[in-house]
ROVODO-725501 format. One record per residue (C-alpha): residue number from 1; residue in one letter; y negated, x, z. Coordinates in pm, 1 decimal, m for minus. Each point is the difference from the previous one (the first is absolute). Layout:
REM ROVODO-725501
<r bamar="NUM" minu="A" Y="Y" X="X" Z="Z"/>
...
//
This chain:
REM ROVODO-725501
<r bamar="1" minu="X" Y="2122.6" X="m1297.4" Z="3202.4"/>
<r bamar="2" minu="X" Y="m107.7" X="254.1" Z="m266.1"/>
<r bamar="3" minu="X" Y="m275.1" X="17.3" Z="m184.4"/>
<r bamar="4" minu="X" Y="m67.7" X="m144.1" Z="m322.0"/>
<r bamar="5" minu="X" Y="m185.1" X="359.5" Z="m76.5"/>
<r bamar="6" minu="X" Y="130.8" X="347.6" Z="18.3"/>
<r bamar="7" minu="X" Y="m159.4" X="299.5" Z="m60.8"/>
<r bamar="8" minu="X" Y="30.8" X="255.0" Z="m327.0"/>
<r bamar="9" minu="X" Y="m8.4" X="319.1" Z="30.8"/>
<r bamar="10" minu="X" Y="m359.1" X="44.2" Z="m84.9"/>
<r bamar="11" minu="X" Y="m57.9" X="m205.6" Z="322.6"/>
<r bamar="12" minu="X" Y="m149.4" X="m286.6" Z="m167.9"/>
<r bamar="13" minu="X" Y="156.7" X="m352.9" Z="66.4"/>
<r bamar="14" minu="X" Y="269.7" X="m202.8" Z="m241.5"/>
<r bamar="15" minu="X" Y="204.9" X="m319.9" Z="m3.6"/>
<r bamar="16" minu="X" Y="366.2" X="34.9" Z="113.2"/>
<r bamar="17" minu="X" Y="261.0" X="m121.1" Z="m299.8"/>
<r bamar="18" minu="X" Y="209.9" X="m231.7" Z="m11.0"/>
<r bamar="19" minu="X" Y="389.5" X="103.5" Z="m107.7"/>
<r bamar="20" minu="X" Y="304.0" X="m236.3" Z="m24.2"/>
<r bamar="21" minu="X" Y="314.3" X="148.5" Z="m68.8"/>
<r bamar="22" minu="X" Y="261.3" X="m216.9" Z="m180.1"/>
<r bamar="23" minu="X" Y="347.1" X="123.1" Z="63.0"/>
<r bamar="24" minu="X" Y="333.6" X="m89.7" Z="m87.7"/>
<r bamar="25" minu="X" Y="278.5" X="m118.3" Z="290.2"/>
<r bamar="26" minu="X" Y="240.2" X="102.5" Z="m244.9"/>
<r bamar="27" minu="X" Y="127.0" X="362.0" Z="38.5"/>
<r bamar="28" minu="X" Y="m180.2" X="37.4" Z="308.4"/>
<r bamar="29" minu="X" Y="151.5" X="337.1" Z="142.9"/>
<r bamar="30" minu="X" Y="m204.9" X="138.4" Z="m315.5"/>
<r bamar="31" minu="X" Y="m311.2" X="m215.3" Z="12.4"/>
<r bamar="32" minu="X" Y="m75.0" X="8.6" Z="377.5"/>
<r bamar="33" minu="X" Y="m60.1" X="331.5" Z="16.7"/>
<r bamar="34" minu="X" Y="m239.6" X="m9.7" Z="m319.0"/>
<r bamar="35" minu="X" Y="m205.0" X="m296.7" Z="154.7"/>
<r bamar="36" minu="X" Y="m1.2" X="245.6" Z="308.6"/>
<r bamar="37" minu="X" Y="m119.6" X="311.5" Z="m152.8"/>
<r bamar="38" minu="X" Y="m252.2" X="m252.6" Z="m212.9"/>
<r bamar="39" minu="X" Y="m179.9" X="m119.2" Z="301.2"/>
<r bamar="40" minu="X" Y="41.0" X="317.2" Z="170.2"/>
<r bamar="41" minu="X" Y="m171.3" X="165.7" Z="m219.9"/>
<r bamar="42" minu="X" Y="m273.4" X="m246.0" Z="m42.8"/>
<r bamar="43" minu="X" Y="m62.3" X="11.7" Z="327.4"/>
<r bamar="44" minu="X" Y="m59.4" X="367.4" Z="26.1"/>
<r bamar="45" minu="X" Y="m233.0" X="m10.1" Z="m312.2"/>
<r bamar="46" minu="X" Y="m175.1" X="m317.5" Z="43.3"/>
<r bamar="47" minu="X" Y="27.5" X="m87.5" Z="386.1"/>
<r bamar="48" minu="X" Y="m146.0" X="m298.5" Z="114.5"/>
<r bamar="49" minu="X" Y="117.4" X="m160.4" Z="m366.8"/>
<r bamar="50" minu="X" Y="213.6" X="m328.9" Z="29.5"/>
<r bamar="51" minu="X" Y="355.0" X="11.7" Z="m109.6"/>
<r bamar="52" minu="X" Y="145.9" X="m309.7" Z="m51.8"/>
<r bamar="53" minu="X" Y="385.3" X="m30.2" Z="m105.1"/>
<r bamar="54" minu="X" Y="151.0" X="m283.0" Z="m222.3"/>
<r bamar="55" minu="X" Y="390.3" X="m23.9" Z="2.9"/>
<r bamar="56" minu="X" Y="177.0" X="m86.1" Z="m362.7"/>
<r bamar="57" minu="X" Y="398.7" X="m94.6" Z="3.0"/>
<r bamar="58" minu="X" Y="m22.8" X="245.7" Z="m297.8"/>
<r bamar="59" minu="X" Y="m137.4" X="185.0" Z="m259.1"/>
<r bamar="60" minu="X" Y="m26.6" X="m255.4" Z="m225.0"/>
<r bamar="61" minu="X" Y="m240.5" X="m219.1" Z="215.7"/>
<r bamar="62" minu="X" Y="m256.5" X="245.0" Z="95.8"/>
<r bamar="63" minu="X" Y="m166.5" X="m47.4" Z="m332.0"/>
<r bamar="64" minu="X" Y="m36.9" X="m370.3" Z="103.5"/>
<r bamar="65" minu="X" Y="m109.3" X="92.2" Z="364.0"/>
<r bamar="66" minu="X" Y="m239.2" X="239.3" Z="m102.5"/>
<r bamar="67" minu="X" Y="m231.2" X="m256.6" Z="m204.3"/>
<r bamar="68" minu="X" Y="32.6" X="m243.8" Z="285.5"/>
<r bamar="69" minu="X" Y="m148.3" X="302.9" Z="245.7"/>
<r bamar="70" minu="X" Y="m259.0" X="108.4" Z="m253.2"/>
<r bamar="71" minu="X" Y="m91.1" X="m374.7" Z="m19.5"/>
<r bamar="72" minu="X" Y="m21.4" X="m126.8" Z="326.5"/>
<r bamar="73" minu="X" Y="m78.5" X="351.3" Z="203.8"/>
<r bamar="74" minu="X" Y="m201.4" X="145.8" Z="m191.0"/>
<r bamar="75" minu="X" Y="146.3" X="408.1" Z="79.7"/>
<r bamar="76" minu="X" Y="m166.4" X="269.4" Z="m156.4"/>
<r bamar="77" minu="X" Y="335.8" X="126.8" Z="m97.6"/>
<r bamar="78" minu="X" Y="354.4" X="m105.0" Z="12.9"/>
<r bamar="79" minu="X" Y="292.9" X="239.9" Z="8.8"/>
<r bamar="80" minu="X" Y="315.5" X="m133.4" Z="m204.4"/>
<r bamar="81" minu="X" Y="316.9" X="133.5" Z="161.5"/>
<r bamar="82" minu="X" Y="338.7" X="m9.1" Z="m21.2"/>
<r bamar="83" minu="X" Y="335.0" X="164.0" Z="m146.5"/>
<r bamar="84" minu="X" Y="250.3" X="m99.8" Z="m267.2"/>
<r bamar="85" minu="X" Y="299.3" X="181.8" Z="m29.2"/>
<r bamar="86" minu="X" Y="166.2" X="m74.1" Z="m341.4"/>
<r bamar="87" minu="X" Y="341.7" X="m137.5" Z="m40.5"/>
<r bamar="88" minu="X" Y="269.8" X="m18.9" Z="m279.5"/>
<r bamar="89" minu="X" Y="m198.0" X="m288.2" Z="m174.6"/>
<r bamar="90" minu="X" Y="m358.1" X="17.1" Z="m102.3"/>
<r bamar="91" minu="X" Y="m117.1" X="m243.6" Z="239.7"/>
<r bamar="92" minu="X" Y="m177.2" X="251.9" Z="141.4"/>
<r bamar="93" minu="X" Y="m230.3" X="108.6" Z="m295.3"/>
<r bamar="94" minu="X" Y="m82.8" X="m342.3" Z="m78.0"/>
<r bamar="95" minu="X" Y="m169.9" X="m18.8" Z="387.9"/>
<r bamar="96" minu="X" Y="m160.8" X="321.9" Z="m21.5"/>
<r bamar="97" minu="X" Y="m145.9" X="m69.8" Z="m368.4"/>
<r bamar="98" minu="X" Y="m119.7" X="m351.2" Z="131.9"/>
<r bamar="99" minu="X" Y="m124.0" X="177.5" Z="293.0"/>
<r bamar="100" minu="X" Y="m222.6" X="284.0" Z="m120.1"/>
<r bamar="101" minu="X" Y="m155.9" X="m179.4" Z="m285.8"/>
<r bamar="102" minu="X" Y="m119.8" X="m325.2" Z="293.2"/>
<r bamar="103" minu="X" Y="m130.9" X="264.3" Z="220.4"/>
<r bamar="104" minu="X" Y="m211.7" X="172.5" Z="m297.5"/>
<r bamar="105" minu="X" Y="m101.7" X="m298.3" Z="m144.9"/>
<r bamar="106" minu="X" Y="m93.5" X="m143.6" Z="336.8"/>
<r bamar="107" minu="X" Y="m216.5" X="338.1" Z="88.2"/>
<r bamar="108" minu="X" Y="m181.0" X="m22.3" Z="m294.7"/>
<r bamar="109" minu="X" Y="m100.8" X="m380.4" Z="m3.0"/>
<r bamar="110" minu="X" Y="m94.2" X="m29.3" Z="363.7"/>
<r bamar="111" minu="X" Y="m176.4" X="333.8" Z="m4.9"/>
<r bamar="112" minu="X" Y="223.9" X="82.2" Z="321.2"/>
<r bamar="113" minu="X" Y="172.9" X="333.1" Z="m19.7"/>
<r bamar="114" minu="X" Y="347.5" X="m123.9" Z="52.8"/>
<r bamar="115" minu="X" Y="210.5" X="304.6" Z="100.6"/>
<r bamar="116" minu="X" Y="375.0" X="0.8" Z="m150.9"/>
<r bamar="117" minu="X" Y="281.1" X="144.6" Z="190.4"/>
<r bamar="118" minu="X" Y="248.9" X="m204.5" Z="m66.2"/>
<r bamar="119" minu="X" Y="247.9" X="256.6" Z="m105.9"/>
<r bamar="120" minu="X" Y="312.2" X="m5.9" Z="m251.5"/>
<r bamar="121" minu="X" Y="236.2" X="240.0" Z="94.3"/>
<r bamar="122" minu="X" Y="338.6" X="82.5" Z="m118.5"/>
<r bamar="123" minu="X" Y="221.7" X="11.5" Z="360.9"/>
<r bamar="124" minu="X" Y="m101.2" X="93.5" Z="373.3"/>
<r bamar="125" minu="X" Y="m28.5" X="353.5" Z="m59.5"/>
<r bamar="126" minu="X" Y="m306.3" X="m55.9" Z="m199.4"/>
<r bamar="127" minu="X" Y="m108.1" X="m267.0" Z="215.0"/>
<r bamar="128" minu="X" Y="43.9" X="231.2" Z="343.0"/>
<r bamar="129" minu="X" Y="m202.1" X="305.0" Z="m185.2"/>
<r bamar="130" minu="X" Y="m285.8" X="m198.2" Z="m95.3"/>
<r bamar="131" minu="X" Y="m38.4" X="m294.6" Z="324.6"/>
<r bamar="132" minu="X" Y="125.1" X="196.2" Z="291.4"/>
<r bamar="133" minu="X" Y="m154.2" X="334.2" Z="0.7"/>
<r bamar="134" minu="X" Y="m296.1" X="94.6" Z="172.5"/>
<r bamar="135" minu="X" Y="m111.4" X="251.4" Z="m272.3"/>
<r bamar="136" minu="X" Y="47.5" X="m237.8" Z="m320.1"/>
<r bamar="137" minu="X" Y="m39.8" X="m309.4" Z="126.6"/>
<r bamar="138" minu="X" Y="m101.9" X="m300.9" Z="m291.6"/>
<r bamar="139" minu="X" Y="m154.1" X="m205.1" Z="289.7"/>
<r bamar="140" minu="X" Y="m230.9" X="278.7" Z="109.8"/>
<r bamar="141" minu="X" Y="m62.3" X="74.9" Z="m413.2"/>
<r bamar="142" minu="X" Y="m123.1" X="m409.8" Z="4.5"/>
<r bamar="143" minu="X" Y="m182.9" X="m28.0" Z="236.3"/>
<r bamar="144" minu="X" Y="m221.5" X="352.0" Z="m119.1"/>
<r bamar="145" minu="X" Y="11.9" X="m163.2" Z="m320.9"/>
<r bamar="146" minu="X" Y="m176.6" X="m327.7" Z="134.6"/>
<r bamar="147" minu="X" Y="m277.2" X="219.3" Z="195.7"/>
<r bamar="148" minu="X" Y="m42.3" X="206.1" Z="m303.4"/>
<r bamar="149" minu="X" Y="m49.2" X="m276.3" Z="m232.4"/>
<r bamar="150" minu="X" Y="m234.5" X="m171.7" Z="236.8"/>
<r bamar="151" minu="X" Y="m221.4" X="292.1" Z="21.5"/>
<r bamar="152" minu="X" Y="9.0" X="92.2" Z="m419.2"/>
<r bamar="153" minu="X" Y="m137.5" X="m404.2" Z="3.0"/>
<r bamar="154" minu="X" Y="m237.2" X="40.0" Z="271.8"/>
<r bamar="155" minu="X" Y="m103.6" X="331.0" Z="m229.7"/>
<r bamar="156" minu="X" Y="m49.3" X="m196.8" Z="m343.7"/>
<r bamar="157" minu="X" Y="m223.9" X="m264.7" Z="199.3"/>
<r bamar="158" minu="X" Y="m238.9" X="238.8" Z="138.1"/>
<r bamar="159" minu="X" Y="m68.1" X="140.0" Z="m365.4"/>
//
């Protein structure tokens, strides 16, 4: 069992956070590997954190989810991801519209940093260049963007 305290680099003794990562079943040869390179990379930054992940059917739901883990877990941070492609209608807009302004409005009335990588992209091209590579990878990007935030807040307390 780990520890509930891990050391910083100055040697002195902190909590471990508490992620959840909401992801979307849909698309999943383009989201798996995001969640992947999200944990992976928390893991390397922040070992000893807990990860905890939270399957959506899609997009559209992780909003919902999202609230319900910030409510009842209590995470210090919660990682929004998932991919949708656009089609010939504009379906797709209305979802990602819907989706970005839930996740901002949820952030900033919970005080939660919720991360949002839940990506629009025109076709699989985009979607291969920006969720499959190991240089730009938008699930390592969110999951530095949750540490990071966490820390700027930590920073703003102590002063």
């Amino acid at each position: 069992m780990l520890s509930p305290l891990s050391p910083r680099p100055d040697g002195s003794l902190k909590a471990s956070r508490r992620y959840v990562v909401v992801a979307s079943r849909y698309n999943p040869d383009f989201v798996d590997p995001m969640v992947n390179k999200a944990v992976e990379e928390i893991s390397l930054i922040e070992p000893g954190s807990k990860i905890q992940l939270v399957h959506a059917p899609g997009s559209f739901e992780i909003p919902y989810l999202a609230s319900r883990v910030i409510a009842q877990a209590k995470p210090d941070a919660v990682i929004c991801i998932g991919v949708i492609l656009q089609g010939e209608t504009g379906h797709a807009d209305l979802i990602a519209a819907s989706v970005t302004d839930s996740l901002c409005k949820m952030s900033v009335e919970t005080g939660v940093p919720v991360i949002h990588a839940v990506l629009l992209l025109k076709n699989e091209e985009q979607a291969r260049e920006r969720c499959l590579g190991n240089q730009t990878n938008r699930g390592t990007e969110a999951a530095r963007a949750a540490i990071q935030a966490l820390k700027a807040s930590e920073s703003i307390i102590r002063h």
